[in-house]
N, C-alpha and C positions, 0 to 999 in steps of 0.2 A: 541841581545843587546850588547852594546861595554861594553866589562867588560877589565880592565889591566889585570888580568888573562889568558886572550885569545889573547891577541895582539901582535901578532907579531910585532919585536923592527926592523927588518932588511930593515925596506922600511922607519923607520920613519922622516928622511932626505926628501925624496923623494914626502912624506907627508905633507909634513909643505911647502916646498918648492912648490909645486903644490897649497897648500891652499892658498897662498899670491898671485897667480896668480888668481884664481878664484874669491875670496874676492873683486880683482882690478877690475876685468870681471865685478861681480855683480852689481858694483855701478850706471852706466851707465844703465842698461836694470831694474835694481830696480825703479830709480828717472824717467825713461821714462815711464813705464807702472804704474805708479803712476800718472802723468803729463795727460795720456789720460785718462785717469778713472777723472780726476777734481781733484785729491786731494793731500796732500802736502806731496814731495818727502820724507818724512820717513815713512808714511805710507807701502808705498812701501821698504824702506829697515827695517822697522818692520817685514815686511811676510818675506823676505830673510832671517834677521839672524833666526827668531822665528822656522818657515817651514824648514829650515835650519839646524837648529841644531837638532831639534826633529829628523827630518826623518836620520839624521846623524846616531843619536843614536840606533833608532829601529827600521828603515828603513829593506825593502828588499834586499835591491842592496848597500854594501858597496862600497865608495866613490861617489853615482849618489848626484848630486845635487839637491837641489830643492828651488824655489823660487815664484817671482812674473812673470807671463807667460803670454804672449800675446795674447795667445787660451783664457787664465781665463778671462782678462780686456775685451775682446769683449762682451763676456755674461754679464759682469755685468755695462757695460758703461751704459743701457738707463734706470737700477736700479738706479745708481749712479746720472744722472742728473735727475732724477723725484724726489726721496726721500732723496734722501745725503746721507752721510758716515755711518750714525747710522742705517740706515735699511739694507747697507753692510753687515758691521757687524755682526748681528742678519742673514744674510742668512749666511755669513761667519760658522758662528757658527752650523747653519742647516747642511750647507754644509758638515761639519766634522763629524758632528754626521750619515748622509747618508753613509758618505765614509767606518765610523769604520764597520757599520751593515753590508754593503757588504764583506768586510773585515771578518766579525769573521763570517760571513754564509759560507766564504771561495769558492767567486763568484770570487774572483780574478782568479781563474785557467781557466776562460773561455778566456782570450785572446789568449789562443791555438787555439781558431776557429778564430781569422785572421789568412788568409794564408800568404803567405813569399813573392808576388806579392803586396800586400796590406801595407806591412813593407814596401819593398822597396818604395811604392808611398811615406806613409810616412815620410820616410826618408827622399828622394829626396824632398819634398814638403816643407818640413821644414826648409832644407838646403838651399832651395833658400827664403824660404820668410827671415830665419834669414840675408841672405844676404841681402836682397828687405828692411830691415827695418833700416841698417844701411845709406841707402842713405839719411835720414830726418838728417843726420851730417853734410850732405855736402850745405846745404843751404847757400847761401851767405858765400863760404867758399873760401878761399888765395891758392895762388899756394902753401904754405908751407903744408895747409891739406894733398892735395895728396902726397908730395915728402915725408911726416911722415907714411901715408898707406902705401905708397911703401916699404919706409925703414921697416916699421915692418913687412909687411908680406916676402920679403929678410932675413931678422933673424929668422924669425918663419920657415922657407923653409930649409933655411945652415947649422946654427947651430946645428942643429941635429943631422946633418950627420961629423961634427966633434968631439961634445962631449954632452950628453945629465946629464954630472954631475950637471947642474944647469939646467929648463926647459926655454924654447927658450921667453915665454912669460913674464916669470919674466925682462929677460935680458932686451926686448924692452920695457918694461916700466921704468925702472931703467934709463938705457943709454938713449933714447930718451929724457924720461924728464928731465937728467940732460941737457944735449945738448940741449932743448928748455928752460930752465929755463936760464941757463946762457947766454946763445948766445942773449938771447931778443927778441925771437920770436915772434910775434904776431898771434897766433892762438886762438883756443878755447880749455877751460880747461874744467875739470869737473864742476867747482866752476861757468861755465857760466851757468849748466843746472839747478841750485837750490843748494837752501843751506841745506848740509844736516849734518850740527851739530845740535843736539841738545840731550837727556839725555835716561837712557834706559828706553825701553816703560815698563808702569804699568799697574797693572791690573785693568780694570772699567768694569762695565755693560755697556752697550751701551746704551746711551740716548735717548731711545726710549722704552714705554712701550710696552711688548711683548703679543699681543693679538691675539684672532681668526681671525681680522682683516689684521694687520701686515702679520700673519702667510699666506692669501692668497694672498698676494703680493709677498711675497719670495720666498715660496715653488718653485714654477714652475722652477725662477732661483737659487736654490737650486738644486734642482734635475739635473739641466743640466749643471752646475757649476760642482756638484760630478762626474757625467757621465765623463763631458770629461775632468778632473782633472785626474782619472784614468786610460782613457783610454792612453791620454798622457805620466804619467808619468808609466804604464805598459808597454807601446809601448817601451818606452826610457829603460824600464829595460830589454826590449827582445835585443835590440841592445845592450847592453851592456854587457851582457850575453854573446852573440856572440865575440865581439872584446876581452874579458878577458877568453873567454872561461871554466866560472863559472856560473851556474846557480841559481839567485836570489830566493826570494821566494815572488812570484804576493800580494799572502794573507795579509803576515807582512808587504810590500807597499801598500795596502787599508788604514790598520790601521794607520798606523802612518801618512800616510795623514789625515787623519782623523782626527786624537788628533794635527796635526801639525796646519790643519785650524779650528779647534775648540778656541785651544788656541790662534790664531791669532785676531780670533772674539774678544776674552776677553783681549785684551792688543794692541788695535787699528792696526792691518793687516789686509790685504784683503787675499781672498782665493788666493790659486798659488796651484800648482804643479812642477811634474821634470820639469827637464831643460833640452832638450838636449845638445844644444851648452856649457854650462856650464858644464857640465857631462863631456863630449868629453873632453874640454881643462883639466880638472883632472885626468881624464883617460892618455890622450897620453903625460901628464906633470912628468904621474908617479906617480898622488894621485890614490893608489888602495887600501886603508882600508879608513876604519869609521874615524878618525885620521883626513882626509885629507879633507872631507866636513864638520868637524866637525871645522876645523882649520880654514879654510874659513867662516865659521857662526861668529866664535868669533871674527875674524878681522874685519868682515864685522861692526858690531858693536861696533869696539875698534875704529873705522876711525869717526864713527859716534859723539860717546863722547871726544875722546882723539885728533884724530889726521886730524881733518877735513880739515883744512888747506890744511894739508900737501899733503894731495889725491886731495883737491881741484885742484892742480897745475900741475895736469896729464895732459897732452895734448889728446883731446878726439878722434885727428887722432890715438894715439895708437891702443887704443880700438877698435874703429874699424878695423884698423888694422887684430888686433889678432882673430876679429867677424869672418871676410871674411876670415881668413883661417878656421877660425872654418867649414865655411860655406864648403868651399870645402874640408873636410877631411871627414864631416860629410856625403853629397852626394854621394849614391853607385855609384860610376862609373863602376862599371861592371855592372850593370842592365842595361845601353845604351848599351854595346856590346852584352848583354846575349838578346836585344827585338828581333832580327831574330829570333833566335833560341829557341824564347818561343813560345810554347802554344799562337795561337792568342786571347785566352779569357785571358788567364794571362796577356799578353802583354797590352789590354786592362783595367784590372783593376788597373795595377800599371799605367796608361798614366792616370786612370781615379781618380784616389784616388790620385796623383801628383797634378790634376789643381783643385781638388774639397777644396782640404789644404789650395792650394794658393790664390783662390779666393773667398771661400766661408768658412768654416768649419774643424776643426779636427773632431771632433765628428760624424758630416755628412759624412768626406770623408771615415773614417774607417768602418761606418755603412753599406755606400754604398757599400763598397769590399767587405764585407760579404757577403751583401744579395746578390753581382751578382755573387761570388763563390758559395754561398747556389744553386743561381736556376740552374747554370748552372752544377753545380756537380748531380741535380736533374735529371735536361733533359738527363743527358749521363747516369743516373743510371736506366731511367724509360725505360728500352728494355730488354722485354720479351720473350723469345722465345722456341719454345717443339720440341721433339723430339717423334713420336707416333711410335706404336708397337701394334698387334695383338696378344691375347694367345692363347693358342689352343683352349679355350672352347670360342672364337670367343670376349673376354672381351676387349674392344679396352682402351687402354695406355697411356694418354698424361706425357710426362716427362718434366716438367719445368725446367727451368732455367732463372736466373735471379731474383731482389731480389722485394717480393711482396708490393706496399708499394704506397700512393698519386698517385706516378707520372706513374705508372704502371697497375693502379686498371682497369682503363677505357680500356685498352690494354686488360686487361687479360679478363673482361668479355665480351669484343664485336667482339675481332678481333680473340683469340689465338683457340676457340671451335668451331667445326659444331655442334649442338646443335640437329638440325632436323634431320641431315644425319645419326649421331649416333648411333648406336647397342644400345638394351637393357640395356647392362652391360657398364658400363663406371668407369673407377679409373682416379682420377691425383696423381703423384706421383710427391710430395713434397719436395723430398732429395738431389735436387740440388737447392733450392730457399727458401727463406725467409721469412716469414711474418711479415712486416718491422711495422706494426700501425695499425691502427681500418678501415682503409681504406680497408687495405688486407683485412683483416677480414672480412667486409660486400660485398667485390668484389667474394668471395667466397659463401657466403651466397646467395647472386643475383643469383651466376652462380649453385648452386644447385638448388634451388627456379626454376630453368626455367627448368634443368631435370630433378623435381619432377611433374611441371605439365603435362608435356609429357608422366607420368608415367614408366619412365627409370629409374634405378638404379646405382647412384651416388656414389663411394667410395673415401676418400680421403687417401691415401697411404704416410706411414711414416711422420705423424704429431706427436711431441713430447705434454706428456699432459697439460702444459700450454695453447701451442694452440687448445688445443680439447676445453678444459674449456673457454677460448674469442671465440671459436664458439659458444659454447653452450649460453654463455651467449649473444652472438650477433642477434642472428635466432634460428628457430625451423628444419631448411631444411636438418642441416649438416650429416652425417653419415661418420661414418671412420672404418676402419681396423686397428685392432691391431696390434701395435709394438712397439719396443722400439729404436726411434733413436737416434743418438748421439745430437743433435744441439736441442736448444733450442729458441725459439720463442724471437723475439723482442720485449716488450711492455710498454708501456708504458701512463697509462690510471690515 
């Protein structure tokens, strides 16, 4: 929670200053991803400051931004033109309340199962569609558009590297638009993309009675609104994690997504999540506390009521501008030199979760990197193999290794036993392997089951008693030798 209390005062320059960059950033990608949904560009900068300032406040990841997101508008664009703004809403509102339940079940800590192959796609995936989406500026656009790209991304590049006491993106908007304001430039400003004065939003129901029927039209894009709401703005808090080399907490970003799009429902916003690129420019601007997305919520909203004009007259080559570096600071470029040198399954999931971002899905593409690190971490886990040994009273020995479990079951009772060839006496001895699920378990059960009909004597050597007790309760076949080992049984039933 942002309390004065706890707030460090030695960044807060750095903070405010970072905020007036971002707040600028927001307007442009707020009134766009309002624009393709149908609906009128404050809706869109409603979710920015509202989503905005909440997650500011009791967010995971102090200074991440959060707003209206291009991943959210896809899912709910074919809601949006079938039933209009008010069944939004009402999923809006679903939507938050989904996010919180994950949140305080404390399922956020699962996005440790993306691997860092699957980040990287993301990343990379991102970076360029943010790029890919400022081209819809350049439509029917003057030789001054590009020579203002140029110039901004030139300051955003140099500056830097001579003094970072003011942040590089403040400068190019400042200098630019005075230089196109007075010079009489003919370009495009903000004030061409929509008008976005008008008062702060109130609180209503949504005009739309809320019934069993309603409820089965939204749900679905509820459910996949929350999903990849989270998944997004967890992803963005891993990366950011990493560059500030602080670690967020996933859970308190469920929630306040949560309450962020709930309350957005109730005061006309649509659902959003983080931002990368907006994150990023706060981050590398020097906004790193609560302070600095906080600052940015409130301007964002003070341009809205107070000073619309004045932001109207931004030239919107800036902005993009400051986007396309966004774009390229945001993309790892060391993951293109590190793809020799991977792993060619890795190499593959980050090539494959990169075009699934950019052409199809977040939610899809990150799904995807799981489930083909899940199988393929399977395949290399499922190899079995024994080491055998005769006693003197002639008891033959199988000694396992490798860990017992789905992808190994099939291995262990067809391939690893001679079953027929076998001595009376038989042990397998369990002290270097695992029994990974119930799979093991009944592949055990099979494989005594077969030297019980033979009338052989089956012993299972150094089984801790968890797993005697999932034998016992799996089959009648098992028998074991007592002892007492160190390791204890996988399970999970």
């Amino acid at each position: 929670m942002f309390t004065l209390k706890n707030y460090d005062t030695t960044n807060t320059k750095n903070d405010i200053l970072s905020g007036i960059v971002v707040a600028v950033a927001l307007v442009p990608e707020a009134i766009a991803f309002a624009l393709v949904a149908g609906f009128s560009p404050l809706v869109g900068l409603y979710t920015a400051f509202i989503l905005g300032l909440i997650t500011a406040l009791i967010g995971g990841k102090p200074g991440m931004i959060s707003g209206a997101t291009g991943s959210m508008v896809v899912v709910m664009v074919s809601l949006a033109s079938s039933h209009g703004l008010q069944y939004v809403l009402w999923a809006t509102i679903l939507t938050g309340l989904i996010q919180i339940t994950i949140g305080l079940a404390k399922l956020g800590k699962f996005i440790r199962f993306v691997p860092q192959p699957a980040i990287y796609g993301f990343v990379n995936g991102l970076a360029i569609v943010i790029a890919m989406s400022q081209f819809q500026f350049f439509k029917n656009a003057d030789y001054m558009m590009y020579i203002l790209v140029a110039a901004t991304m030139l300051i955003m590049y140099f500056l830097p590297k001579y003094t970072k006491a003011v942040p590089a993106g403040l400068v190019s908007i400042v200098l630019l638009t005075v230089i196109a304001y007075f010079s009489g430039f003919d370009t495009k400003t903000v004030s061409d993309l929509g008008n976005i004065s008008g008062s702060l939003p109130k609180f209503s129901i949504p005009n739309a009675p809320f019934n069993f029927e309603i409820l089965k039209i939204i749900l679905p894009y509820s459910i996949i609104l929350a999903l990849v709401g989270l998944i997004e703005s967890l992803l963005t808090l891993s990366v950011l994690d990493e560059m500030s080399g602080k670690r967020g907490s996933g859970n308190k970003e469920c929630i306040a997504q949560g309450i962020g799009n709930t309350t957005c429902g109730f005061f006309g916003g649509m659902a959003g999540c983080a931002m990368i690129g907006q994150s990023i420019i706060n981050f590398t601007s020097g906004g790193l506390t609560r302070l600095s997305s906080a600052t940015a919520a409130i301007l964002l909203i003070t341009f809205v009521v107070s000073i619309s004009d004045i932001i109207g007259i931004i030239p919107i080559a800036v902005l993009v501008g400051i986007m396309f570096m966004v774009s390229i600071e945001t993309f790892e470029w060391a993951s293109v030199s590190r793809l020799k040198k991977m792993h060619k399954t890795d190499a593959f999931i980050l090539l494959t979760v990169t075009i699934i971002t950019i052409f199809f899905d977040l939610a899809l593409a990150v799904i995807a990197g799981v489930i083909i690190s899940a199988l393929v971490f399977a395949y290399q886990q499922a190899r079995i193999s024994k080491r055998v040994h005769v006693e003197d009273d002639g008891t033959k020995v199988y000694e396992i290794n490798g860990p017992l479990f789905f992808g190994s079951a099939v291995q262990f009772t067809n391939d690893i036993f001679d079953v027929q060839n076998d001595p009376q006496k038989v042990v397998i001895d369990f002290s270097n392997t695992r029994v990974m699920d119930s799979s093991g378990v009944e592949a055990i059960d099979k494989l005594t089951k077969k030297y019980t009909q033979l009338n052989k004597n089956l012993k299972l050597r150094h089984l801790s008693d968890d797993c005697i007790d999932a034998l016992k309760n799996a089959g009648k076949y098992c028998t074991h030798e007592i002892d007492n080992p160190t390791y204890k049984v996988v399970r999970d039933y």
